[in-house]
C-alpha positions as CSV (number, residue, x, y, z in Angstrom):
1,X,-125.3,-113.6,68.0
2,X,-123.0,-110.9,68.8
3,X,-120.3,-111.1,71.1
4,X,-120.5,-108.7,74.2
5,X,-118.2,-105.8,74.6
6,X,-115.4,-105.5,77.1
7,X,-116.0,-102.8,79.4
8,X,-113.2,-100.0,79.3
9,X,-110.7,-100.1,82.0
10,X,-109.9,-96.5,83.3
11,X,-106.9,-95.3,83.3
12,X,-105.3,-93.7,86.3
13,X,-104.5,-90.2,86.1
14,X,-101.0,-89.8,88.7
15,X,-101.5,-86.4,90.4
16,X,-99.2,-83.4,89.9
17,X,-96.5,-82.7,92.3
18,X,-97.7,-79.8,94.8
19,X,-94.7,-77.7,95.0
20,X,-93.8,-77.2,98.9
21,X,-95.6,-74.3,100.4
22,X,-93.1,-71.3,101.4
23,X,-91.9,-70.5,104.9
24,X,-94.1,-68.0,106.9
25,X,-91.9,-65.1,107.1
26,X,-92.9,-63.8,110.7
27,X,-91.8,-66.8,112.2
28,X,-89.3,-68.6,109.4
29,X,-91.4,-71.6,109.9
30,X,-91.3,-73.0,113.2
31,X,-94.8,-71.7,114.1
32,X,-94.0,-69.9,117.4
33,X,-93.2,-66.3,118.0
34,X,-91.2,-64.7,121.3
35,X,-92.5,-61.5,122.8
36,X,-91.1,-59.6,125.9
37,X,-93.1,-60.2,128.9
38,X,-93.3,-56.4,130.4
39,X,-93.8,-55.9,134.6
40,X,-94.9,-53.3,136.7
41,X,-95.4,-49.9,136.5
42,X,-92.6,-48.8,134.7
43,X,-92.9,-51.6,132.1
44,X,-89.8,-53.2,132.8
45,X,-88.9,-56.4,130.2
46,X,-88.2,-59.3,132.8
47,X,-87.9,-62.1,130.1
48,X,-89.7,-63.2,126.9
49,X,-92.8,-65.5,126.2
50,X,-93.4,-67.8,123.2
51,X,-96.3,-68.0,121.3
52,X,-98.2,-69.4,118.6
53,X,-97.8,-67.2,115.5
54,X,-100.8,-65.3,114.3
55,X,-99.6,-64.9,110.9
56,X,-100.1,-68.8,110.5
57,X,-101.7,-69.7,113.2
58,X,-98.3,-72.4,114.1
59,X,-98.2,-74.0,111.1
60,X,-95.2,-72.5,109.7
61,X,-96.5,-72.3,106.4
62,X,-97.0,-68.7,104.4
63,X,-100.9,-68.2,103.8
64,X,-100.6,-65.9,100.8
């Protein structure tokens, strides 16, 4: 009689370290942009607006 095999034990493989993604450089990472809210005729600035950046889309991270 032979004696039965062990089965093989897998070894975990730890993951690589993702290096941290670079700041988005329109809006240096916070994810919202300002932009002058214009009024009336003559396009008058009367204060400023914040938004969610286009460029990453307000998650503060660059997109390559």
């Amino acid at each position: 009689m032979t004696a039965a095999k062990k089965p093989t034990t897998r070894r975990r493989k730890t993951a690589a370290a993702k290096p941290e993604p670079a700041p988005c450089r329109t809006c240096k990472g916070s994810g919202e942009v300002s932009r002058t809210v214009r009024v009336g005729r003559k396009q008058r600035a009367v204060g400023q607006q914040t938004g969610l950046c286009l460029a990453c889309l307000g998650s503060g991270e660059a997109t390559d």
